[in-house]
C-alpha positions in Angstrom: 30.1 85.3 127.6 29.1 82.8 130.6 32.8 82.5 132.1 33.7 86.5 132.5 35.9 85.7 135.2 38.2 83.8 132.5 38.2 86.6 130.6 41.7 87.9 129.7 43.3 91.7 128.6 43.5 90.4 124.6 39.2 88.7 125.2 38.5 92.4 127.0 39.6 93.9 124.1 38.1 92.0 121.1 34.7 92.1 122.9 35.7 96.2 122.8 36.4 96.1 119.0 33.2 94.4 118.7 30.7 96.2 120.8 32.4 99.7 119.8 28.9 101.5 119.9 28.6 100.8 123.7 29.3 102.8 126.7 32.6 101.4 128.7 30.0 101.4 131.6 27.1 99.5 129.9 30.0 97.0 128.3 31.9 96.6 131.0 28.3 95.2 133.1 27.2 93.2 130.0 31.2 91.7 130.5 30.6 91.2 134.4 33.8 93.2 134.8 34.5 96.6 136.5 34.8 99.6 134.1 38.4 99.9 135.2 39.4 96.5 134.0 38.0 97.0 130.7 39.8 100.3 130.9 43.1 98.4 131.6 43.0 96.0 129.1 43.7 98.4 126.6 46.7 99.8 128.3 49.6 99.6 125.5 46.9 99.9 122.9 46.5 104.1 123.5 45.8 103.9 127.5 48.5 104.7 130.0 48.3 103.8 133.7 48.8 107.2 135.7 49.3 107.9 139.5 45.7 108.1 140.8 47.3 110.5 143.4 45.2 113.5 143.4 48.0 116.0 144.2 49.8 114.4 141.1 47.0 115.0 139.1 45.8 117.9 139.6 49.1 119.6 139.8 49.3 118.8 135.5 45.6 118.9 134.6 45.6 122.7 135.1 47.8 122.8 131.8 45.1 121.2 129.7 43.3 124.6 129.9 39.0 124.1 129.9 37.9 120.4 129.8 34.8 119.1 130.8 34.7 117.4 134.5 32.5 114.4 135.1 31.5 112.7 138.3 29.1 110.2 138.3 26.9 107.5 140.1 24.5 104.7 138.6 21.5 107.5 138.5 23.0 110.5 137.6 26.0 112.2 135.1 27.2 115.5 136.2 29.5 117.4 134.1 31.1 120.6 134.2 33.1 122.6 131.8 36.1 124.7 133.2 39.9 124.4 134.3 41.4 122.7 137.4 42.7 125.8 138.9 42.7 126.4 142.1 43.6 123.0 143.9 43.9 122.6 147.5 45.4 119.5 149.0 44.4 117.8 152.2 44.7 114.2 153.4 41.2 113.1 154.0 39.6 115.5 151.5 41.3 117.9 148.7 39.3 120.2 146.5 39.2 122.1 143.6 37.4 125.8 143.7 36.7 128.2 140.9 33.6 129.4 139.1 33.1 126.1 136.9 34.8 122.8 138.6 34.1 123.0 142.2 35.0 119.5 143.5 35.6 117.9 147.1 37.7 114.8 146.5 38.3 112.2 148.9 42.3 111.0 148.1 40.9 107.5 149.8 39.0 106.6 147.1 41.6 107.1 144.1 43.0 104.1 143.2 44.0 103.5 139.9 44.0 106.1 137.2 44.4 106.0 133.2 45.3 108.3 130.4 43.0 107.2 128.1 43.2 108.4 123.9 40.9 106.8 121.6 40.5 108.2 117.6 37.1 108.8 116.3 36.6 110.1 112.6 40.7 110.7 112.6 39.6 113.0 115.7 41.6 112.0 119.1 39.6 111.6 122.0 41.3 112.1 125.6 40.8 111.3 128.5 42.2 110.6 132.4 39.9 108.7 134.7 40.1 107.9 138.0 38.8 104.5 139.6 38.1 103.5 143.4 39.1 99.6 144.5 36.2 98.6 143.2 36.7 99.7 140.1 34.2 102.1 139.6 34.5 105.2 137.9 34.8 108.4 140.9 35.8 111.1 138.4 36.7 111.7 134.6 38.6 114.8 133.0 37.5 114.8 129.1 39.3 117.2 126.7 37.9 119.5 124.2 38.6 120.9 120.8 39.8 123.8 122.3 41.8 122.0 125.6 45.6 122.3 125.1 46.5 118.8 123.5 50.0 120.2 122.5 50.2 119.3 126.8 48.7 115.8 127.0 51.7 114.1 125.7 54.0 115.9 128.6 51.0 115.5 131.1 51.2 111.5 130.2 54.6 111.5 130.7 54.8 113.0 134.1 52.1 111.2 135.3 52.5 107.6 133.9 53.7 104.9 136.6 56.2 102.6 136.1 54.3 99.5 135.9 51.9 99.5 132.7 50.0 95.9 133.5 46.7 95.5 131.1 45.3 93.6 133.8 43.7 94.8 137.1 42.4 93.2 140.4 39.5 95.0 142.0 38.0 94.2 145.5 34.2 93.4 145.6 32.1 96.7 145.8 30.4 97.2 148.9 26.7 96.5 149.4 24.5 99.7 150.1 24.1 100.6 153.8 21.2 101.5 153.1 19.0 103.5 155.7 19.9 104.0 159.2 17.6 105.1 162.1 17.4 105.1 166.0 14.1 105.6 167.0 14.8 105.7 170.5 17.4 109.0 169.1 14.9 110.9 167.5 14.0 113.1 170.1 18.1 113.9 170.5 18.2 114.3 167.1 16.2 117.1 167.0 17.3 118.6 170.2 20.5 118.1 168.0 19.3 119.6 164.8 18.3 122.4 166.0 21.6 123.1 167.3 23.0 123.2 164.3 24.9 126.5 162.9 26.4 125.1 160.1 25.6 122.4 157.2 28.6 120.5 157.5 27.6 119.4 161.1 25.0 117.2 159.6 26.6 114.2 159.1 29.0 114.6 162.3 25.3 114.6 164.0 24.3 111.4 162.6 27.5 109.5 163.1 27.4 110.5 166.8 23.9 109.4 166.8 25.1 105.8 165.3 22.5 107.2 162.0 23.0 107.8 158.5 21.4 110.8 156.4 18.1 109.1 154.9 17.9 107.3 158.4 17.8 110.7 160.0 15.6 112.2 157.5 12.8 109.5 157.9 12.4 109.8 162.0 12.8 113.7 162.0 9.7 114.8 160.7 8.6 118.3 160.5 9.4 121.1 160.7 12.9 119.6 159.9 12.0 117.0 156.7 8.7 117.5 154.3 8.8 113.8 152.2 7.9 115.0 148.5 7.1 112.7 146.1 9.5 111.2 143.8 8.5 113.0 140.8 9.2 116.4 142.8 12.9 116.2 141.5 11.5 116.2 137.8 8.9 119.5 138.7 11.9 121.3 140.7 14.2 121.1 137.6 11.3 122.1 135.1 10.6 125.0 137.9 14.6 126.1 137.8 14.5 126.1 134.0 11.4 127.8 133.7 12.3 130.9 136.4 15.9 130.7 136.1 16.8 131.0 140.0 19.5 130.0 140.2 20.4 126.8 142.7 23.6 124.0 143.7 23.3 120.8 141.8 25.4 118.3 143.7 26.1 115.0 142.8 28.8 112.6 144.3 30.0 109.2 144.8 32.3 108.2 147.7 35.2 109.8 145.8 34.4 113.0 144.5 31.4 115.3 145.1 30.9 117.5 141.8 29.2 121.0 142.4 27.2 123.1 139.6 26.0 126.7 140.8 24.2 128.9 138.7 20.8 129.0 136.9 19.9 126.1 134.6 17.9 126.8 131.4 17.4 124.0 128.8 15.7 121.0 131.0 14.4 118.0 129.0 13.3 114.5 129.6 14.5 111.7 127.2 12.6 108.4 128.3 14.0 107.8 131.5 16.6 110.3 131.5 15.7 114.1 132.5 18.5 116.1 131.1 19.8 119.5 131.5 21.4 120.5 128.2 23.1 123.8 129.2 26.6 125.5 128.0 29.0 124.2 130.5 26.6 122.7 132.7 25.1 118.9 131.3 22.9 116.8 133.7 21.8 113.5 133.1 19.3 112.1 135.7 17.6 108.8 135.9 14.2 109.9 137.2 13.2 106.4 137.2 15.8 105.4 140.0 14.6 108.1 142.4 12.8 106.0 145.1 12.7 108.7 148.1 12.8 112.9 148.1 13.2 115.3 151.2 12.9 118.6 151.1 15.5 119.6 154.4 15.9 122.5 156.4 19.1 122.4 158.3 19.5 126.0 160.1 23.3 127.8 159.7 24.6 130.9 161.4 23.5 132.5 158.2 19.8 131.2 157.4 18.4 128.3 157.2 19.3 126.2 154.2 16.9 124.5 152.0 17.7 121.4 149.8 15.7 118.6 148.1 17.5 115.7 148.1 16.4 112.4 146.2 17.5 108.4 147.6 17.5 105.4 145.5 15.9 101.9 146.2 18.8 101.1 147.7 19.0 104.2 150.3 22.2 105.8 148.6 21.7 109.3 147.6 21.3 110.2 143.9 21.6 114.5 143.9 21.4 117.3 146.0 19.7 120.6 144.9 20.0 124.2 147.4 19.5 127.1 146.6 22.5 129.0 145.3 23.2 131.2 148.5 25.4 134.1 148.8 28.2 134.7 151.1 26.3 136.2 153.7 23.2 133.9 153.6 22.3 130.6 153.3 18.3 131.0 152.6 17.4 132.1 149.5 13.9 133.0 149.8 13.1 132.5 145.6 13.9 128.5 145.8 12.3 127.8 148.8 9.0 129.2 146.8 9.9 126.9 144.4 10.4 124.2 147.0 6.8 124.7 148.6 4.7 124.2 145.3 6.6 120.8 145.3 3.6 117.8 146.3 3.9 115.4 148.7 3.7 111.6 148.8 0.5 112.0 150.9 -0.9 114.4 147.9 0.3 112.2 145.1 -1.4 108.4 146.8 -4.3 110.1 148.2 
């Protein structure tokens, strides 16, 4: 259609019924509209608009028993099957922590969210997802045959708002930052970085440094950063599969950061997508968007912690991938073996 932006709730929905075969997210960019409007237009038509308040939410979704969890970006779908116990609230980030969802939300980014119930083959499909302002999805909570949908209705309830538009004004979604270096920093940096006893001071590092992650990682050099080509994301999956050491797959967008740990077994590339197809655990990986990989060392009070971490063409990070450490140490001398075999650029254009 050449005039989205005329597009109304009742247009949004007959291109729906049309295009039924098509992702929301593929339709909704074929529409020029944000997944979250095409979402809304079907509210009175089986989607309620919830609170997208993350205390609200997660205080019902435990009752749905095991779903399946899904955070997402453009390059990758993570998803995780467990319960929503074991919330804990905080103002600038919240999280949920058990064996099987392990989440870190930021509440910021929650702006609308939907109850959304669809029936295929007389089957109903349900669903609450949660949008940022630009209408982009940060996290989804899918049910299952077995999930308690004796709840949902009373979970709907609770949760629905009082104003039920079909329509939905998003803001425009913020250009990629992109890399950020300071060469004339590098030397601090590293001073810096070798300070370090903990992971989470990375980023305070780089902020106080006026950088950004992949701006650091590209002026560091070794022993801090190796640059590994970008199929080394592809051959470290294959190598988890294939050993079954076990690592931390994390994947995240600027609303929720979605954690797998464990071993991963059944690793399989579909065209552009390399998937991991395991119970519980499904990854779904655009190998073709990975532009830029690191291998990192970032030393903790505990070991030093090893992660490859694959960038876009834009500079925004796709994954994450540690080894799975214990409580008492952050090295785990099996994945960095694995890490080590992985080539470089230099190896793979030479």
């Amino acid at each position: 259609m050449s005039d989205t932006a005329s597009l109304s709730p009742r247009d949004i929905r007959e291109n729906q019924a049309e295009n039924h075969a098509l992702r929301a997210r593929d339709l909704s960019e074929t529409l020029g509209i944000s997944e979250a409007q095409l979402v809304a237009a079907q509210v009175g038509h089986g989607t309620v608009r919830l609170s997208a308040n993350p205390d609200d939410i997660m205080a019902a979704v435990p009752a749905l028993g095991e779903v399946m969890a899904l955070t997402r970006t453009p390059s990758v779908v993570h998803e995780k099957v467990g319960s929503y116990d074991n919330y804990h609230s905080g103002k600038h980030a919240s999280m949920v922590l058990n064996e099987n969802v392990d989440l870190r939300i930021f509440p910021q980014h929650w702006i609308s969210a939907f109850a959304v119930e669809t029936v295929v083959d007389d089957t109903p499909r349900r669903s609450i997802q949660i949008f940022d302002a630009a209408g982009d999805a940060v996290h989804k909570i899918h049910l299952r045959n077995g999930s308690n949908h004796e709840e949902w209705a009373t979970l709907v309830k609770t949760l629905a708002t009082p104003e039920q538009s079909d329509s939905l004004d998003v803001a425009p979604r913020p250009a990629p930052t992109g890399a950020r270096s300071r060469e004339d920093k590098a030397e601090t940096l590293r001073s810096e970085w070798d300070r370090m006893t903990d992971t989470h001071q990375f980023l305070l590092m780089t902020r106080k440094l006026k950088m950004n992650r992949l701006g650091a990682y590209r002026i560091a050099g070794a022993p801090y950063v190796r640059r590994l080509a970008p199929q080394s994301v592809d051959l470290l999956l294959a190598k988890l599969g294939e050993s079954g050491v076990p690592s931390m797959v994390f994947v995240g967008n600027h609303g929720c950061i979605q954690i797998h740990s464990g071993p991963i077994k059944a690793v399989k590339q579909v065209g552009p997508w390399n998937n991991v197809m395991d119970p519980g655990f499904n990854l779904h990986l655009r190998s073709d968007h990975v532009a830029e990989v690191y291998e990192v060392r970032k030393p903790t009070k505990r070991g030093m912690a090893i992660s490859v971490e694959a960038f876009d063409e834009h500079g925004e990070i796709i994954l994450q991938i540690f080894g799975m450490r214990k409580d008492d140490a952050d090295h785990v001398p099996a994945f960095e073996a694995l890490v080590l075999d992985l080539p470089e650029v230099a190896e793979v254009d030479a």
